[in-house]
C-alpha positions as CSV (number, residue, x, y, z in Angstrom):
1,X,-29.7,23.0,29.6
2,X,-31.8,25.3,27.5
3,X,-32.8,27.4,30.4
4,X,-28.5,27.6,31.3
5,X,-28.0,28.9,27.7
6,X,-30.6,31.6,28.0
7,X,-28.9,32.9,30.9
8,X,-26.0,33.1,30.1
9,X,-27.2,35.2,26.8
10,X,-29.3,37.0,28.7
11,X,-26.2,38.1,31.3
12,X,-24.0,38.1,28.1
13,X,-26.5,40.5,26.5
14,X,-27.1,38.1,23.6
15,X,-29.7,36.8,22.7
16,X,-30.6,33.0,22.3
17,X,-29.6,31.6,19.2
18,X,-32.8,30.0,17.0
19,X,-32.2,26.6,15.8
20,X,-34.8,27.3,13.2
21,X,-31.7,29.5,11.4
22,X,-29.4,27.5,11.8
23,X,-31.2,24.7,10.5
24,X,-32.1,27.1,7.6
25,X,-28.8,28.2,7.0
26,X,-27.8,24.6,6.7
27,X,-30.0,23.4,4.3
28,X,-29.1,26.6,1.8
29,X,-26.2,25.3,1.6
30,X,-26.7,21.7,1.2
31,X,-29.2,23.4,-1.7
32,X,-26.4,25.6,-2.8
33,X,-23.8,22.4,-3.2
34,X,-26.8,19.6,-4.7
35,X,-28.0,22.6,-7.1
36,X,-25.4,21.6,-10.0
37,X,-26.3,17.7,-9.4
38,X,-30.6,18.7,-10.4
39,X,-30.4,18.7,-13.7
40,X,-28.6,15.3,-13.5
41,X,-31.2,13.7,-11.4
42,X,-33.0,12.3,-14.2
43,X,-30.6,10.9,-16.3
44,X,-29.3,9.7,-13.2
45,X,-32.7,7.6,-12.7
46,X,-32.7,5.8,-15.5
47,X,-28.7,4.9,-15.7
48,X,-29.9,3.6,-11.9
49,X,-32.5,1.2,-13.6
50,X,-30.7,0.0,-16.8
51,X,-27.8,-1.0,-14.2
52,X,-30.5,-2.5,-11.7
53,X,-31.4,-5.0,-14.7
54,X,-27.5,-5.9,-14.8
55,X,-28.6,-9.6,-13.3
56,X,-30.7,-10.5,-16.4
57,X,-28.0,-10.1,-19.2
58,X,-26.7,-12.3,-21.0
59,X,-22.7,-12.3,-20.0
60,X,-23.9,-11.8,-15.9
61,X,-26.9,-14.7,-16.0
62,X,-25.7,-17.6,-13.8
63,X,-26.1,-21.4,-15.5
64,X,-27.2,-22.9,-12.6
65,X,-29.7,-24.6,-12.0
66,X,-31.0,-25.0,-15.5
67,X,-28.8,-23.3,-18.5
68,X,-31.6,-23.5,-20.4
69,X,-33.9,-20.9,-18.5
70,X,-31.3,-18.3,-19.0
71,X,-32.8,-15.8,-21.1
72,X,-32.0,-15.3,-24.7
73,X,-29.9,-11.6,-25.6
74,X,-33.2,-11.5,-28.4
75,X,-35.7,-11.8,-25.2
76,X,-33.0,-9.6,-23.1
77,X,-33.2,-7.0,-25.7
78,X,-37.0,-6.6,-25.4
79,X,-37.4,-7.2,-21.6
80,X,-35.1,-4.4,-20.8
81,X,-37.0,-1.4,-22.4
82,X,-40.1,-2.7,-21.4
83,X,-38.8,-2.8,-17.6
84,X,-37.4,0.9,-18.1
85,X,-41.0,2.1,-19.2
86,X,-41.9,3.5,-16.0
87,X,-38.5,4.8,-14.9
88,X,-38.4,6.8,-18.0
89,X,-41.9,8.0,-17.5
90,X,-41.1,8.9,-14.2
91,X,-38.0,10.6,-15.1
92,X,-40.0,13.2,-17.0
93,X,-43.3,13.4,-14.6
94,X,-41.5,13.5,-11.6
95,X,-39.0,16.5,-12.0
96,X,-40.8,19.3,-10.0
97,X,-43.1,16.8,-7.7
98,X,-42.0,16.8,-4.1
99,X,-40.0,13.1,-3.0
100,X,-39.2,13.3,-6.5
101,X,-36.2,11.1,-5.7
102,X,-37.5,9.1,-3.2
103,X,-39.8,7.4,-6.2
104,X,-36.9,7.3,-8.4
105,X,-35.0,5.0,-5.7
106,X,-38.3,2.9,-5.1
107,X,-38.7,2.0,-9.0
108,X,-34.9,1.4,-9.1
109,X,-35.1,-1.1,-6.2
110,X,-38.1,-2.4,-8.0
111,X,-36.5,-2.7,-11.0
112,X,-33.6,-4.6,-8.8
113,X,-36.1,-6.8,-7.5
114,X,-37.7,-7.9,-10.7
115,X,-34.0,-8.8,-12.2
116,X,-33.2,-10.8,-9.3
117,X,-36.0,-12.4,-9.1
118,X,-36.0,-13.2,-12.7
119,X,-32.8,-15.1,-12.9
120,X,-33.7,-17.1,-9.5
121,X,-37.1,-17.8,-9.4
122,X,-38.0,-17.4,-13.3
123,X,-38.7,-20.4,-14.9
124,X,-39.5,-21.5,-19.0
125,X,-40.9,-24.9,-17.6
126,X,-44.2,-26.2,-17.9
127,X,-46.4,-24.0,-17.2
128,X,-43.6,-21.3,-17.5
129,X,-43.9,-18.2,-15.1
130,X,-41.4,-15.7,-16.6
131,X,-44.7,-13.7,-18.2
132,X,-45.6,-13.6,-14.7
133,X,-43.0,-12.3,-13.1
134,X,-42.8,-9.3,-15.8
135,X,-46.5,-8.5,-15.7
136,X,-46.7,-7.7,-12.2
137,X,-43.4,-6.0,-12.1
138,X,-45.3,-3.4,-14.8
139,X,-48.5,-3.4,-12.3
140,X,-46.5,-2.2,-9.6
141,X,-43.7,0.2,-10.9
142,X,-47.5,1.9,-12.6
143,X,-48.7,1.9,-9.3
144,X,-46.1,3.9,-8.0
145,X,-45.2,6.0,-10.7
146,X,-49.1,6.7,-10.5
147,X,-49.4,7.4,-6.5
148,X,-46.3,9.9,-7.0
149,X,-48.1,11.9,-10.4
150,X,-51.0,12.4,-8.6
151,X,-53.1,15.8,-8.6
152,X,-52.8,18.9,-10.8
153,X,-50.2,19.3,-13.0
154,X,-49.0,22.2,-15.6
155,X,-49.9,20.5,-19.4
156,X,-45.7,20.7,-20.2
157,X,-44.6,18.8,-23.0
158,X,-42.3,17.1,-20.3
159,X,-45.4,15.7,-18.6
160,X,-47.4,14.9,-22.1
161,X,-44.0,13.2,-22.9
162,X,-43.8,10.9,-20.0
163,X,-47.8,10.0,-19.6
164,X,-47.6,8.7,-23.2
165,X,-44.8,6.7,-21.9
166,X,-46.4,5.8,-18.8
167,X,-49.6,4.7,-20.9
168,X,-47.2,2.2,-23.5
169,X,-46.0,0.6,-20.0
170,X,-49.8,-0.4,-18.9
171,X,-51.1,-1.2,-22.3
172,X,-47.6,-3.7,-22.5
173,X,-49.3,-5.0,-19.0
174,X,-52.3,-6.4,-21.4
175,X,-50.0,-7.2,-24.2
176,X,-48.1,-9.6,-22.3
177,X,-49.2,-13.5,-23.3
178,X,-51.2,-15.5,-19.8
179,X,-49.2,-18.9,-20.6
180,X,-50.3,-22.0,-18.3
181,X,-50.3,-25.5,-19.6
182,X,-50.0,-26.3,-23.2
183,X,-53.0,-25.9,-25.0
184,X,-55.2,-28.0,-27.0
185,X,-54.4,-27.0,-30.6
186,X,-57.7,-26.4,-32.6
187,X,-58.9,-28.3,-35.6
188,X,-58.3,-25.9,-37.9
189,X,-54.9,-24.6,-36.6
190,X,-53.5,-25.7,-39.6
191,X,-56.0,-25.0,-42.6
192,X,-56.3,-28.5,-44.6
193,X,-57.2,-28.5,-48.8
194,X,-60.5,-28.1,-49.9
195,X,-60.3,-31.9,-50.9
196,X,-59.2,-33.2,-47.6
197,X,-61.4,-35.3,-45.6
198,X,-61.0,-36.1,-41.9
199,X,-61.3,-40.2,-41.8
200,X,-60.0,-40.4,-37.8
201,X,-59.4,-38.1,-35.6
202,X,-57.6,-38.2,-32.0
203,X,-56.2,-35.8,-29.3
204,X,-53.6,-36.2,-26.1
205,X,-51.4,-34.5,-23.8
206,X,-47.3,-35.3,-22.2
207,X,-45.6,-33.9,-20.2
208,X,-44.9,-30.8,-22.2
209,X,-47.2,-30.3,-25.1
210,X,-50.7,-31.5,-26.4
211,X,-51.3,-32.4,-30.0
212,X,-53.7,-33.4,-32.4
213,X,-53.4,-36.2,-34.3
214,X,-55.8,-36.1,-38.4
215,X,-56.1,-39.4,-40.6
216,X,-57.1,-37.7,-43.9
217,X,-57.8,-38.9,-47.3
218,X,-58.3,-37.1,-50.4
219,X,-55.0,-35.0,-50.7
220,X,-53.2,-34.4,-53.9
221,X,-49.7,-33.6,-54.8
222,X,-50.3,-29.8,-54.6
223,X,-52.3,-30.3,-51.4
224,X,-49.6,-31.8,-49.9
225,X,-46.4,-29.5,-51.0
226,X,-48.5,-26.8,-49.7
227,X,-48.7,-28.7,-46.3
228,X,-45.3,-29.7,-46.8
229,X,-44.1,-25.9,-46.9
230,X,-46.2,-25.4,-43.1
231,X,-44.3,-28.3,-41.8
232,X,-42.0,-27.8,-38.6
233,X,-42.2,-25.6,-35.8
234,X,-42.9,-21.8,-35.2
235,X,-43.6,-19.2,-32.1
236,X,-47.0,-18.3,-31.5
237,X,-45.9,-15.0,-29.5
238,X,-44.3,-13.1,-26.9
239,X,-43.0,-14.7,-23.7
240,X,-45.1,-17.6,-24.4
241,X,-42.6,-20.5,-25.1
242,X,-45.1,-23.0,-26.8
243,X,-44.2,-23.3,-30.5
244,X,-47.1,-24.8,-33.1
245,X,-45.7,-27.9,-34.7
246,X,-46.7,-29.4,-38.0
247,X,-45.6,-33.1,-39.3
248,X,-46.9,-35.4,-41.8
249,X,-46.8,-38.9,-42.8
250,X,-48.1,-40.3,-46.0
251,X,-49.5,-43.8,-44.8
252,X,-48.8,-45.2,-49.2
253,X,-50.9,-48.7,-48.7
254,X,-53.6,-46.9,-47.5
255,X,-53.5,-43.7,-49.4
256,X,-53.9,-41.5,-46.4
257,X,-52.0,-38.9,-45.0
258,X,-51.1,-38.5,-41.2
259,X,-51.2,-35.1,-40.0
260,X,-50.0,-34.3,-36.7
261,X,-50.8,-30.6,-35.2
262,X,-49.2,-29.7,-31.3
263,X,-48.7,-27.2,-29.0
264,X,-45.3,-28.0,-27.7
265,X,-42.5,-25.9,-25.3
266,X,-39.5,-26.1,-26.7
267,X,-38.3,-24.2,-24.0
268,X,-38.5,-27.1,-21.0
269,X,-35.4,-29.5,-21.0
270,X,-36.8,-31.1,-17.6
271,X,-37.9,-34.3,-18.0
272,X,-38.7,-36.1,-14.1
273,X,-38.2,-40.1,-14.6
274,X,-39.3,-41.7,-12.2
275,X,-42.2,-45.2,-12.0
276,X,-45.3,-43.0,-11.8
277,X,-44.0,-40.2,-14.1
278,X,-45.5,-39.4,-17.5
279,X,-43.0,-39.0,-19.8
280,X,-42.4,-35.5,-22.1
281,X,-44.4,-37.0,-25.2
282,X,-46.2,-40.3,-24.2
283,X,-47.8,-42.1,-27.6
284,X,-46.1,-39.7,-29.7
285,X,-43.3,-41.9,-30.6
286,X,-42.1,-40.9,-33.6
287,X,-43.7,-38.1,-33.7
288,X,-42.1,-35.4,-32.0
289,X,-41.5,-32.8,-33.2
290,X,-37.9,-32.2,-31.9
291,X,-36.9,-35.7,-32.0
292,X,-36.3,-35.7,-28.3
């Protein structure tokens, strides 16, 4: 066919036409009409990747299985900027690299994948693997957003801008809590008065916390409104749902006061009955500390 075409250019007294200019000519003008949309690529990006997190919020999150798991708009309102670390940074680093683009729609898919995974597969149950899930979403949008920065680059502000950013995304990577099983909570988890004395000690685990359990002696009235004041439950940090819970009892006959230290997720609502289950808090009894 080729050979054809040259002869009849040849007879014709034209030549061949090059497919290298046409091709050219074509791509100027694809250049000439996707010029304006440049300077929109990055914004672009990261609108791409906040709407890629649109299965994790709050009014899209499905009930089912568990309403429970859903996460919180509080824990929504962190996870999302943390997720968009690397998109941002890549938004500034990534400008005048070549496949530019090409990373941007891999760290939105990423992103895509992490939100959709998060709301099927993410769990708060014991041991809970939301943290997880998040930390090796952060290990591999760094990988790429490192693989497409590397070599030589011009020290711009742009670029010092978005390898700051970059480096808040990996240090989050170590920030984020390794949650398992509940722990063991230490003896001096709660700091007792100077007076106290330990008379019988004891420790155990259920289904979803362990505690320690203090017979103590020796406690006066200001000892005890100070203890008092620590009682209840509080977080211990960041995408770990285990809570530190405090509860006394003062034992009157015997002048001793029960206190009761545990590591407890308020977060699991799953309890599996069943004849060789163990049950959420087995020997607690009375004392849990949600009254479940």
């Amino acid at each position: 066919m080729l050979v054809v075409v040259g002869l009849v250019g040849y007879l014709t007294g034209r030549r061949f036409p090059h497919p290298g200019a046409w091709i050219g000519r074509r791509r100027e003008a694809l250049v000439r009409v996707a010029g304006p949309w440049r300077r929109w690529s990055r914004p672009l990006l990261v609108a791409g990747a906040v709407i890629a997190t649109a299965p994790v919020w709050p009014m899209v999150q499905p009930g089912d299985p568990i309403a429970d798991e859903m996460l919180e708009p509080a824990e929504v309102a962190v996870l999302v900027p943390v997720v968009l670390t690397f998109p941002v940074a890549w938004a500034l680093l990534g400008r005048s690299r070549p496949h530019a683009w090409r990373i941007g729609a891999g760290l939105v898919a990423w992103v895509a994948a992490w939100a959709v995974w998060t709301v099927v597969f993410g769990s708060w149950s014991t041991p809970p693997n939301i943290d997880d899930g998040l930390r090796w979403h952060l290990i591999g949008a760094a990988a790429i957003v490192a693989a497409g920065a590397w070599g030589r680059q011009p020290l711009t502000r742009r670029w010092l801008a978005g390898t700051v950013i970059g480096a808040i995304g990996v240090a989050v990577v170590f920030a984020i809590p390794v949650a398992g099983g509940p722990p063991m909570p230490a003896r001096d988890a709660i700091p007792l008065p100077a007076t106290a004395t330990v008379i019988h000690e004891e420790t155990g685990c259920g289904w979803n916390s362990c505690y320690r359990r203090l017979t103590v002696t020796g406690i006066d009235e200001a000892g005890m409104h100070e203890l008092a004041r620590r009682s209840g439950c509080r977080r211990i940090g960041w995408l770990n749902p285990y809570e530190l819970c405090l509860d006394l009892r003062r034992n009157e006959p015997a002048s001793t006061v029960g206190v009761q230290v545990t590591y407890y997720n308020g977060r699991d609502r799953v309890v599996f009955m069943g004849p060789a289950s163990i049950g959420p808090h087995d020997r607690l009894d009375q004392w849990d500390p949600r009254g479940r």
